[in-house]
DOBANU-54672 format. One record per residue (C-alpha): residue number from 1; x, y, z. Coordinates in Angstrom, 2 decimals, decimal comma, padded with zeros to 5 digits. Layout:
<nodes>
NODE  NUM  X  Y  Z
...
</nodes>
This chain:
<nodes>
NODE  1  -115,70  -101,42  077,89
NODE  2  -116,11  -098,05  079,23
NODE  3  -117,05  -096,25  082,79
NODE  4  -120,44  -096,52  081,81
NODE  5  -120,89  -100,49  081,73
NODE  6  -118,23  -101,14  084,71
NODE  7  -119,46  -102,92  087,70
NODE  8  -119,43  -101,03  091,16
NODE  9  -116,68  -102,18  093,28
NODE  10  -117,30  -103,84  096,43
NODE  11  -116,29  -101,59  099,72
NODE  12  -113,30  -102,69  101,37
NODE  13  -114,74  -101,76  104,38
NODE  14  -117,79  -104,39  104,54
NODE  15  -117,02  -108,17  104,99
NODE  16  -117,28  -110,77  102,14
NODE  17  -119,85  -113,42  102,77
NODE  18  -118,19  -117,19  101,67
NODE  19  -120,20  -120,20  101,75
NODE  20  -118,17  -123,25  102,97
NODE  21  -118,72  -127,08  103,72
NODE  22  -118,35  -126,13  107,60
NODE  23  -121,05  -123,14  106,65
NODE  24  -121,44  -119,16  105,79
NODE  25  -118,64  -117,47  107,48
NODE  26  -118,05  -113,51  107,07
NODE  27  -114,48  -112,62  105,68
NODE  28  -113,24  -108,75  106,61
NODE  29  -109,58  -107,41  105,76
NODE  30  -107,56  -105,68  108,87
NODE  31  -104,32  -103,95  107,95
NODE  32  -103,94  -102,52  111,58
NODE  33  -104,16  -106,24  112,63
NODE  34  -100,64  -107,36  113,07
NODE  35  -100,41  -111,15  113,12
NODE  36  -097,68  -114,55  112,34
NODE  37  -097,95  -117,62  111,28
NODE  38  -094,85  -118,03  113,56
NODE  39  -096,54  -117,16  116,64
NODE  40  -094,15  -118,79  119,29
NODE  41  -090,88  -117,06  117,42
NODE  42  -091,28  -114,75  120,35
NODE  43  -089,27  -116,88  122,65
NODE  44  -086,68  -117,50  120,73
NODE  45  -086,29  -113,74  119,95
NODE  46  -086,18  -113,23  123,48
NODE  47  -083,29  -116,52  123,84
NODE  48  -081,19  -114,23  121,23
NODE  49  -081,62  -110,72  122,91
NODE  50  -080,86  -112,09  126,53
NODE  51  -077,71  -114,50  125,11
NODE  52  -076,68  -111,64  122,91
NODE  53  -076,16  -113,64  119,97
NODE  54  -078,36  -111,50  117,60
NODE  55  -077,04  -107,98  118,37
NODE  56  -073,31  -109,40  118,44
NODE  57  -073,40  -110,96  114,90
NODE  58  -075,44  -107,41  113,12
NODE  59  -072,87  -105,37  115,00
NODE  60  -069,77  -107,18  113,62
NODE  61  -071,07  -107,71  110,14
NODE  62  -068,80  -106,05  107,40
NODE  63  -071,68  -105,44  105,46
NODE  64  -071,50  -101,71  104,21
NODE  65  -073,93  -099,29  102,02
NODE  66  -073,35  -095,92  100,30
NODE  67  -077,15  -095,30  099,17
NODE  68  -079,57  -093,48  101,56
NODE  69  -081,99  -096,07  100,25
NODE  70  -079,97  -099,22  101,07
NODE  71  -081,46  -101,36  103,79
NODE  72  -080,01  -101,56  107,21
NODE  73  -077,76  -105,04  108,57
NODE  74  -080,80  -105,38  110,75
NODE  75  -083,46  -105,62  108,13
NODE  76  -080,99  -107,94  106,17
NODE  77  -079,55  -110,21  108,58
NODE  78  -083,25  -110,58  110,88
NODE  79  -084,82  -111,27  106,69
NODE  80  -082,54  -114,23  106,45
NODE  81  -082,78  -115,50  110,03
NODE  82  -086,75  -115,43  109,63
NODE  83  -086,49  -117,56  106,17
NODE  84  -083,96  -119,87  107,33
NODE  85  -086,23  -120,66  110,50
NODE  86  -089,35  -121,06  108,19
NODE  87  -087,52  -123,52  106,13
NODE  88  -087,20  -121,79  102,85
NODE  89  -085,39  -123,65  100,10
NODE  90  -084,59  -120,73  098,07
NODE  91  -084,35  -116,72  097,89
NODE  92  -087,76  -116,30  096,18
NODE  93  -089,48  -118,10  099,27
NODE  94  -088,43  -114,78  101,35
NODE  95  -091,39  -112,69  099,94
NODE  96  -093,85  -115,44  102,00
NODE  97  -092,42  -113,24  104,90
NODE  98  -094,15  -110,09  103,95
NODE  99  -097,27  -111,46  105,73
NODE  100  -095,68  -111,50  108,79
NODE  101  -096,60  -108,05  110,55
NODE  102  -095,43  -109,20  114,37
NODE  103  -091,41  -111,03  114,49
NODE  104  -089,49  -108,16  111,99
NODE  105  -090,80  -106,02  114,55
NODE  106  -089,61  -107,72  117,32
NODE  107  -086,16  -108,78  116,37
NODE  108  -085,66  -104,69  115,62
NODE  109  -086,18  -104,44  111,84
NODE  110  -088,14  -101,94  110,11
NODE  111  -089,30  -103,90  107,13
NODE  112  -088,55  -107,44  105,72
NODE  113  -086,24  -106,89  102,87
NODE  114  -087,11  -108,13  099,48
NODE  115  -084,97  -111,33  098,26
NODE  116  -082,93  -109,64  095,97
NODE  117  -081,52  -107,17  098,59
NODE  118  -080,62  -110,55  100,54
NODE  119  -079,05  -111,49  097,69
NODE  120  -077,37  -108,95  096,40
NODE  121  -076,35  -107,47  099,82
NODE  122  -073,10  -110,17  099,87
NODE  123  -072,17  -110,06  096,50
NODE  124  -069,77  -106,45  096,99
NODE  125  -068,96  -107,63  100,15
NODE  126  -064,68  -108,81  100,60
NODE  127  -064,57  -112,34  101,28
NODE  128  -061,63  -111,82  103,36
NODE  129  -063,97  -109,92  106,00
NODE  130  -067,49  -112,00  105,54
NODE  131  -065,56  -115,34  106,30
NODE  132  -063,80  -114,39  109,84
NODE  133  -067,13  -112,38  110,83
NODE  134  -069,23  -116,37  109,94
NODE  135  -066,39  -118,05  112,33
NODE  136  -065,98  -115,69  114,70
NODE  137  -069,80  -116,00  115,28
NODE  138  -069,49  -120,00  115,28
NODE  139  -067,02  -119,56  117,61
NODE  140  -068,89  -117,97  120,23
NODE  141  -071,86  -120,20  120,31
NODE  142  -069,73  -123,41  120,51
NODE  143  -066,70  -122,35  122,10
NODE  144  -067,68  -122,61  126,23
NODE  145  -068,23  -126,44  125,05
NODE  146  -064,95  -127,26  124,22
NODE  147  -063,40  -127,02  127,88
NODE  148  -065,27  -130,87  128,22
NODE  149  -063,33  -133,47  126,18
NODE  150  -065,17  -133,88  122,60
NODE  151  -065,26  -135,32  119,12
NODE  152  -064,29  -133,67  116,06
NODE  153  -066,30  -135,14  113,00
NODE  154  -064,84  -134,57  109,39
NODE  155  -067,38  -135,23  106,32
NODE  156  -068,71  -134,07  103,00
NODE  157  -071,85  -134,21  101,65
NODE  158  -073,05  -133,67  098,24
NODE  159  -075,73  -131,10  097,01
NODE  160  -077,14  -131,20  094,03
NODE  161  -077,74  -127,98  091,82
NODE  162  -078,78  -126,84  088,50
NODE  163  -075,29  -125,78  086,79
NODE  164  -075,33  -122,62  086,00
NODE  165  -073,61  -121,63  089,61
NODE  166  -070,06  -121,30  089,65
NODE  167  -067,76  -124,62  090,75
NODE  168  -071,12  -126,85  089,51
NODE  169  -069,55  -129,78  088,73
NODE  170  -069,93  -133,02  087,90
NODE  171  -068,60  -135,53  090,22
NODE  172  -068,85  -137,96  093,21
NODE  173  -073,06  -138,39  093,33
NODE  174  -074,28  -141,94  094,38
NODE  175  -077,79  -140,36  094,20
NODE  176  -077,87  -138,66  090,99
NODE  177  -075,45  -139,64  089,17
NODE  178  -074,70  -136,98  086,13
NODE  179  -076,16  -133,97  087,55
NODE  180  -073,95  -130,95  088,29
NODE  181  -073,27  -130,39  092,16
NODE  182  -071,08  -128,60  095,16
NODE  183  -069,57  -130,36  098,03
NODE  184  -070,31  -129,18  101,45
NODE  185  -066,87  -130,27  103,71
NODE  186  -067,99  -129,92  107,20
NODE  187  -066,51  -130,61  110,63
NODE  188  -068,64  -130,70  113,81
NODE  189  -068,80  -131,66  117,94
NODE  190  -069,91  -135,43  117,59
NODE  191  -073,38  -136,01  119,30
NODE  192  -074,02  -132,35  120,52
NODE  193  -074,78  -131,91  116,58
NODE  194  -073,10  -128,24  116,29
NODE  195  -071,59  -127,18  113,14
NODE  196  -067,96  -125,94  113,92
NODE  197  -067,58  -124,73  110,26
NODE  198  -068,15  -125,67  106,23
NODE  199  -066,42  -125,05  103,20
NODE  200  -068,33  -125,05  099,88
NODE  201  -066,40  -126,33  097,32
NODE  202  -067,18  -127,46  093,81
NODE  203  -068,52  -130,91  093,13
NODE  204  -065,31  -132,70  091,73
NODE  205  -063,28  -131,55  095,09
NODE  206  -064,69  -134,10  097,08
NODE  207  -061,86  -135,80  098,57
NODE  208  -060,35  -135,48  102,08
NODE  209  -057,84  -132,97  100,73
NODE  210  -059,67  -130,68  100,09
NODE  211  -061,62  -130,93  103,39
NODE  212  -058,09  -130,82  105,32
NODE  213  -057,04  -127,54  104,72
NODE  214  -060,19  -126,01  106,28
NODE  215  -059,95  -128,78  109,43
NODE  216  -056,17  -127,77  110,25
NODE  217  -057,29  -123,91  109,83
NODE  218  -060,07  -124,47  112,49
NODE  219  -057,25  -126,12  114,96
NODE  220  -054,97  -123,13  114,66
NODE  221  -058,23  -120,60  115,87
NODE  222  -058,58  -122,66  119,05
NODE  223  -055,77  -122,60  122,04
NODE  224  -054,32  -125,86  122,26
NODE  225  -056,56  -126,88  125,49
NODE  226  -059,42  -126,83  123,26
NODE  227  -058,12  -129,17  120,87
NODE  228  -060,45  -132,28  119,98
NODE  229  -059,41  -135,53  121,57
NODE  230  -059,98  -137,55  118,87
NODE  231  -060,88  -136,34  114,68
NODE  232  -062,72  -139,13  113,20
NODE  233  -063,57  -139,45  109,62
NODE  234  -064,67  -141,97  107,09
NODE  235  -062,12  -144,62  104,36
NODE  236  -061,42  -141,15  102,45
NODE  237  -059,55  -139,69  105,72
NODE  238  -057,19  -142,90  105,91
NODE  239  -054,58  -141,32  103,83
NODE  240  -050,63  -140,43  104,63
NODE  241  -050,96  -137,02  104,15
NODE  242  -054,11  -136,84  106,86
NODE  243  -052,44  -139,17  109,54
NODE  244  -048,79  -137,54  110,03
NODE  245  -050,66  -134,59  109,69
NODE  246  -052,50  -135,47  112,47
NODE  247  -049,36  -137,13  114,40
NODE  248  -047,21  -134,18  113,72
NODE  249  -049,76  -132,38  115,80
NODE  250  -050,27  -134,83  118,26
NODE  251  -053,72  -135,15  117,85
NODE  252  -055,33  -138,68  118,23
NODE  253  -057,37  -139,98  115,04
NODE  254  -060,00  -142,89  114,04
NODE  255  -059,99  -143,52  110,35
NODE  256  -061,67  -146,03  108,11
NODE  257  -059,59  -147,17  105,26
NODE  258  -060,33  -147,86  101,35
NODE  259  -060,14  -151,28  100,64
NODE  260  -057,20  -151,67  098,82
NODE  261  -054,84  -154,71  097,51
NODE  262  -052,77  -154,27  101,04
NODE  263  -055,78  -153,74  103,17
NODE  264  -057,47  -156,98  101,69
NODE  265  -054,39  -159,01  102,66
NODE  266  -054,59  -157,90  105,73
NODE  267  -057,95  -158,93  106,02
NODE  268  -057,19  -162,55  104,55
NODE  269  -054,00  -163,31  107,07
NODE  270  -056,20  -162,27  110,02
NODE  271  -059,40  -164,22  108,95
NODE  272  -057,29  -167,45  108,57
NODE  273  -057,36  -168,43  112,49
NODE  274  -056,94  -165,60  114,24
NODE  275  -058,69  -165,03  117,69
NODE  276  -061,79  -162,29  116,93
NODE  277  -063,22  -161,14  119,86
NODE  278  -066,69  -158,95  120,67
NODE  279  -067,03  -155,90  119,49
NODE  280  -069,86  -154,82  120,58
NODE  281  -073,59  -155,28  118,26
NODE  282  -072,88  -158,54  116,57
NODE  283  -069,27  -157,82  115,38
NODE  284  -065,99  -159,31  116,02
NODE  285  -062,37  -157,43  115,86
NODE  286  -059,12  -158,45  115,09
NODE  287  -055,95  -155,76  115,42
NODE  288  -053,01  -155,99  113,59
NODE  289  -049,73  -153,62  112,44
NODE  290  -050,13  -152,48  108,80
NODE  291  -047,93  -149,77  106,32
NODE  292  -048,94  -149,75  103,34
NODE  293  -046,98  -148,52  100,11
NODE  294  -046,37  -144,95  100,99
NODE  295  -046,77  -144,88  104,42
NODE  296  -043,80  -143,46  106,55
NODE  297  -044,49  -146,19  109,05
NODE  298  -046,40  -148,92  110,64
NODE  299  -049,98  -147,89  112,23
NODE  300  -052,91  -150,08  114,34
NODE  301  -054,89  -151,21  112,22
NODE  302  -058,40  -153,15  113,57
NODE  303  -060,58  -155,42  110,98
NODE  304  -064,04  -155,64  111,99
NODE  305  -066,20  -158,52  110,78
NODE  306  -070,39  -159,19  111,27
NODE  307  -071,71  -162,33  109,80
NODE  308  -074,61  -162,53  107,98
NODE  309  -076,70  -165,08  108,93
NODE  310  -079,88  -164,82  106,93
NODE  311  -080,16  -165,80  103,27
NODE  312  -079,03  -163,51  100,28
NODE  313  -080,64  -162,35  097,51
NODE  314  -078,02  -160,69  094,72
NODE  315  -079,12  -157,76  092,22
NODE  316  -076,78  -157,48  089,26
NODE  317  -076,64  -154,41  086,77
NODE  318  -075,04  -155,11  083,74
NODE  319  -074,02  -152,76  081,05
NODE  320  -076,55  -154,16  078,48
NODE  321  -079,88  -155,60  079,38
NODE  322  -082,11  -155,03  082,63
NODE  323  -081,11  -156,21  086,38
NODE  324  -080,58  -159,91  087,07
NODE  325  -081,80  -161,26  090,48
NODE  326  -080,74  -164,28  092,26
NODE  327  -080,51  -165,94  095,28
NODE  328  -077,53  -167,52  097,67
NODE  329  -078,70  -170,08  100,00
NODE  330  -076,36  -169,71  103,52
NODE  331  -075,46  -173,88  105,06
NODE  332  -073,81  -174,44  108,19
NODE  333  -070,70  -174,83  105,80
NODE  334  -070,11  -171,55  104,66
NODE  335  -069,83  -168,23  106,07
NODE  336  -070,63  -165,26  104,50
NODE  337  -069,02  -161,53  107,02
NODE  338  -069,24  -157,50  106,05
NODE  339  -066,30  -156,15  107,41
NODE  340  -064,31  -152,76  107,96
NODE  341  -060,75  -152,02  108,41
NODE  342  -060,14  -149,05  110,58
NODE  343  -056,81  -147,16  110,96
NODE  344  -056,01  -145,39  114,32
NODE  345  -053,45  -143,82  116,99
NODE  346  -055,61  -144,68  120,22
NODE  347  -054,89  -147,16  122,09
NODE  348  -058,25  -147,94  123,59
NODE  349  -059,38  -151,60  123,36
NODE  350  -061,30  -153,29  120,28
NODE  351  -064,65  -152,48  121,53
NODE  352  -064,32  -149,12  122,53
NODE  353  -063,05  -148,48  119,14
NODE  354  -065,68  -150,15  117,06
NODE  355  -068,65  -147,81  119,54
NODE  356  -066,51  -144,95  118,67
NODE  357  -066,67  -145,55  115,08
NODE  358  -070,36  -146,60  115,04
NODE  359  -071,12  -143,61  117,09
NODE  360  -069,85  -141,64  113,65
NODE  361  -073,11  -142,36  112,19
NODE  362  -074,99  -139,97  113,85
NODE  363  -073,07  -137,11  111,63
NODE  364  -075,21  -138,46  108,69
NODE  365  -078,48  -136,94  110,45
NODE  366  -076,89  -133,35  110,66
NODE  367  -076,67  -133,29  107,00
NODE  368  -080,25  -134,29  106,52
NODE  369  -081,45  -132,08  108,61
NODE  370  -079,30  -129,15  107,26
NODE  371  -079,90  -130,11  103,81
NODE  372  -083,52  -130,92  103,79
NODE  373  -085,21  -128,92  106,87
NODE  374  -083,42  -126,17  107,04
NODE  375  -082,41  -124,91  103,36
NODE  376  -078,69  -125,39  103,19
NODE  377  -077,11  -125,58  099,96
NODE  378  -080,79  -123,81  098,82
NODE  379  -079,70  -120,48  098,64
NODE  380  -077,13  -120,40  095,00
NODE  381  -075,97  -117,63  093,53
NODE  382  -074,02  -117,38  090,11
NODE  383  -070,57  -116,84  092,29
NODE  384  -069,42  -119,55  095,10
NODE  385  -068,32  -116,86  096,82
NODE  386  -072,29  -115,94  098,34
NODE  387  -073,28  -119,39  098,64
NODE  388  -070,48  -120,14  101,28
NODE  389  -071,82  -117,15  103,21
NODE  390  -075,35  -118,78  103,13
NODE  391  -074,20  -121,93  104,19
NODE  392  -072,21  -120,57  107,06
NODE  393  -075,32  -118,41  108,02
NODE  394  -077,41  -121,48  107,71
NODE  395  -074,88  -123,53  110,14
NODE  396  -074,72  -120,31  112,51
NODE  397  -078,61  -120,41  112,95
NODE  398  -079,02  -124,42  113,01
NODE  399  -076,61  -124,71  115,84
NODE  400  -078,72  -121,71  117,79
NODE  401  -082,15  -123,04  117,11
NODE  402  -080,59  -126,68  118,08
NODE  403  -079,24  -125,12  121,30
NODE  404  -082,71  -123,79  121,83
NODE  405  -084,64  -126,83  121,30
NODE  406  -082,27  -128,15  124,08
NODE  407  -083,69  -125,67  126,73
NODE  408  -087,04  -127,30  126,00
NODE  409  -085,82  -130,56  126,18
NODE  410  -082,54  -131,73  127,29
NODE  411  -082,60  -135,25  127,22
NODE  412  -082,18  -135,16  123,15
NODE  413  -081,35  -133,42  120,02
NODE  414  -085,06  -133,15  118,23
NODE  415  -085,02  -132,63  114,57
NODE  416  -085,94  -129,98  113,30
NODE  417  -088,73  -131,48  110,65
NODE  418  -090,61  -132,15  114,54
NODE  419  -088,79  -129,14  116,57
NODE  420  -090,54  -126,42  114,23
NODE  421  -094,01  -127,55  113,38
NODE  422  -093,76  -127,82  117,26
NODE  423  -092,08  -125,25  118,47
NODE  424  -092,99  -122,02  116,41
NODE  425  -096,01  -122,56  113,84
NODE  426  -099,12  -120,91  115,95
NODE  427  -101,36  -118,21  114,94
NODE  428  -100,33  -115,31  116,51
NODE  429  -102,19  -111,91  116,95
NODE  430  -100,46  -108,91  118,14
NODE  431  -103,26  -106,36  120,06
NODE  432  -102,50  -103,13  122,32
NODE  433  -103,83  -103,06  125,93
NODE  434  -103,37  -100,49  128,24
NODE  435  -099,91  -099,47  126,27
NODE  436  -098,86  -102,75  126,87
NODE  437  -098,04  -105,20  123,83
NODE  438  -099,85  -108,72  123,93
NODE  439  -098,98  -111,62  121,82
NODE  440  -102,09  -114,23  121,69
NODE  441  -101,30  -117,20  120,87
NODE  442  -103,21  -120,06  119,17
NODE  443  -102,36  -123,62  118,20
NODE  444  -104,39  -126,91  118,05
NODE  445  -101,29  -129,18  117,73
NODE  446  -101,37  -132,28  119,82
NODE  447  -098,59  -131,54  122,02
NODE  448  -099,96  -127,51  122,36
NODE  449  -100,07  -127,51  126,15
NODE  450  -096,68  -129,28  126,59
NODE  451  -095,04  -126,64  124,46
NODE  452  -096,73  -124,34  126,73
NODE  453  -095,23  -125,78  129,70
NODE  454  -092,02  -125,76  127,92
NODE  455  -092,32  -122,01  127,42
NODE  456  -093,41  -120,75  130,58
NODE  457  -090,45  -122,96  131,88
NODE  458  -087,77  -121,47  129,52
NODE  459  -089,43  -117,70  129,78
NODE  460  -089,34  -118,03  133,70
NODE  461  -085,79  -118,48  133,26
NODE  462  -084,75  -115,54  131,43
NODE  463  -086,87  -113,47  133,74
NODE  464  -084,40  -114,84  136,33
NODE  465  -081,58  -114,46  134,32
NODE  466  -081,92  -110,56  133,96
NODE  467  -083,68  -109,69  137,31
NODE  468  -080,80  -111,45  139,53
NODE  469  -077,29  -111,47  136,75
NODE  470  -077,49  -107,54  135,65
NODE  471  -073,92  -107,60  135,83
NODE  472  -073,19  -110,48  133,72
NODE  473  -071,52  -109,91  130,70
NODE  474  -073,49  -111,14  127,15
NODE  475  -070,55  -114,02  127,27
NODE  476  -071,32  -115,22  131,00
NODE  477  -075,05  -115,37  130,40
NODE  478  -074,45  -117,06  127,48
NODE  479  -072,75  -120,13  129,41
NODE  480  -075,14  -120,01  131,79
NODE  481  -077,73  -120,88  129,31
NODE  482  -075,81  -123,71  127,40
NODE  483  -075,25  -125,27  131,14
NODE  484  -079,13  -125,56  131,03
NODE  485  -079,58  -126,22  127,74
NODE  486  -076,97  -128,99  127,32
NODE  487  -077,05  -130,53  131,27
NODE  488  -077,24  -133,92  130,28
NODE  489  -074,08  -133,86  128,36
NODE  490  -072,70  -131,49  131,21
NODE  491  -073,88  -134,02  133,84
NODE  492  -075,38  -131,09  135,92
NODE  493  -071,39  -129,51  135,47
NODE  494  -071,79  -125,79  135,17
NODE  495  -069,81  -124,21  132,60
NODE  496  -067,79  -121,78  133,94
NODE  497  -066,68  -118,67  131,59
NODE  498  -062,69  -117,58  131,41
NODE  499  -062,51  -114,29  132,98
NODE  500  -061,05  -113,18  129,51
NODE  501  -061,99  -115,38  126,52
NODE  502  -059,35  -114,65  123,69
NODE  503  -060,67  -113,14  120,50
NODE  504  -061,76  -115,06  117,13
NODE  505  -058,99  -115,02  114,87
</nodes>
């Protein structure tokens, strides 16, 4: 068009006037303005520098650059703690960080990286390095815990991807069936919620052997007093090869097993006339011996049976043609029980061992929450290789924003889908004040002045905890925080640190 017929632009420096429904307000750009949408990050930057969590896992990362230009572990490692925390779902959500000019700052980065130096920065790292660094950090979060007798829970869950990622699969998916998927085989501390470790495998390896390997590896890093004192697992576990595995090592289990032909007789013989007693929530249990074919020997075996009392209605899919519905009408005449047929060494009674496998649910939630609040299984690459760093890195932060949480309140695990609308979305400006940095802080959420409290509790703390422990070690301050973050489970029990703890294998 020409110099001639362009329109002035408008000064940066003078505000731009926008009408609104609430009315005229007066819109002005500040670059020297620093300021978050994760305004209350602050404390839990300050929970990782006094702990010594942060500093620990950037020291020890085997991440290593030759170009001047390459970003530092900081900048990397503080980028993908910051998205992980927001919630991203995928690499590309990192660049909504580049808004944030206060929390880089503060965890000690120079710059928020750009998601394909994230992504790129694992891809040349050895495997055989990255993996022990990921444990070795698990470790040392979860590790004062297991001096109190605990639960180890086995599982797998299935994530759904797009295909093009290596080991993307097509196998085991009750939700969608046909699509292309990896298998996340977990084991964690039942009811504290803390990831011990994962293994990303593709999405045909879903079975317990596969998961096995990984839980028998995780016994072998931990001295022998640390041992679980019971694994638990779901039918898949019930196998031979799991439970002399198991025996061999003399540690107890709690298995469900697969309905087969032999566990179904089992079932009939003990449902003709035996004596059921309570179990606890409407069931009944019955114990028997059983070996199956290819068993080295006879195990306790417990049937568990609920009736249903109300009247069913049955949904039928068949092959050809849409779903069929009817209806069974329940008389005094005929009984109608869901049962389960669990396989263990204890030798606890009935109802202790149907609450023990009930209590199992509860793993079900970590998944969700992983999976669906917190990115994991999110951030694919082509190779398997990153995307079982990123899960790991994903577990390591979930279990220390869950031991976090805890400091705020004790009583219970909160979610994160509450924990972090809660707990760090506030506008938060950044201003200088007679050299002194301030941090204002400004939320309208419901619950804004008991978060406060919360804060000013938790902050009060760590005031203590420098000013009067100077010679504390990072490890001993780190136990004395997980004593008052987890003193309901501890019953008030403080957790007192090994004068040597023995290095991560």
């Amino acid at each position: 068009m020409g110099d001639g017929q362009s329109k002035a632009l408008i000064p940066l420096a003078e505000p731009v006037t926008v009408d609104t429904f609430g009315g005229r307000i007066h819109v002005e750009w500040n670059p020297q303005a620093a300021g978050t949408p994760l305004g209350q990050l602050p404390f839990f930057i300050d929970y990782l520098h006094v702990s010594g969590l942060f500093d620990e896992w950037v020291s020890n990362c085997p991440l290593q650059w030759t170009s001047p230009n390459a970003p530092t572990k900081t900048d990397v490692l503080g980028t993908v703690l910051l998205s992980v925390l927001s919630g991203h779902q995928r690499y590309a959500h990192i660049n909504a960080l580049r808004g944030d000019g206060v929390n880089p700052g503060l965890l000690g980065m120079s710059k928020v990286v750009s998601e394909d130096s994230v992504r790129r920065s694992f891809s040349k790292a050895p495997e055989e390095e990255v993996i022990p660094w990921l444990q070795g950090s698990l470790q040392r979060v979860y590790t004062p815990v297991l001096s109190e007798p605990w639960i180890l829970d086995a599982d797998t869950t299935v994530k759904t991807i797009y295909g093009q990622q290596e080991g993307a699969e097509v196998g085991y998916n009750p939700h969608k069936p046909g699509r292309p998927s990896h298998t996340y085989h977990t084991y964690m501390i039942a009811n504290l919620r803390l990831i011990l470790d994962v293994e990303v495998r593709s999405g045909k390896q879903v079975a317990s052997k596969h998961s096995a390997p990984g839980l028998w590896a995780l016994l072998e890093r931990l001295p022998r007093e640390h041992w679980p004192a019971l694994i638990r697992g779901d039918r898949d576990w019930g196998t031979e090869a799991n439970m002399s595995e198991a025996e061999q090592r003399g540690v107890p289990y709690l298995f469900k097993l697969r309905l087969t032909k032999g566990t179904r007789t089992l079932v009939d013989r003990l449902m003709r006339g035996y004596d059921w007693i309570d179990a606890g929530q409407g069931w009944q249990g019955a114990e028997s011996t059983l070996r199956l074919s290819g068993w080295s020997r006879n195990r306790r075996a417990i049937v568990l049976r609920r009736r249903i009392k109300k009247d069913l209605a049955v949904v039928s899919r068949p092959q050809d043609g849409p779903e069929q519905l009817s209806f069974a009408e329940l008389s005094d005449q005929v009984d109608v029980y869901e049962y389960s047929v669990l396989i263990t060494s204890l030798a606890h009674e009935i109802l202790s061992i149907a609450q023990l496998y009930r209590d199992r649910a509860d793993a079900e939630n970590n998944f969700d929450e992983l999976k669906n609040h917190l990115g994991w299984g999110g951030f694919t690459t082509q190779d398997l290789k990153r995307c079982r760093t990123m899960a790991r890195i994903t577990a390591l932060i979930y279990n220390w924003w869950s031991l976090f949480v805890r400091l705020a309140n004790p009583d219970q695990h909160t979610e994160a889908v509450t924990s972090r609308p809660l707990m760090l979305y506030a506008i938060g400006k950044q201003t200088r004040h007679a050299g002194q940095n301030r941090l204002t802080i400004s939320s309208t959420h419901a619950e804004a002045e008991k978060v406060e409290q919360h804060y000013r509790r938790i902050a009060a703390f760590f005031r203590e905890l420098r000013s009067t422990a100077e010679q504390l070690t990072a490890i001993q301050r780190w136990y004395r925080i997980l004593s008052l973050a987890l003193v309901k489970y501890l019953k008030g029990r403080q957790l007192q640190p090994p004068e040597c703890l023995p290095a991560p294998a």
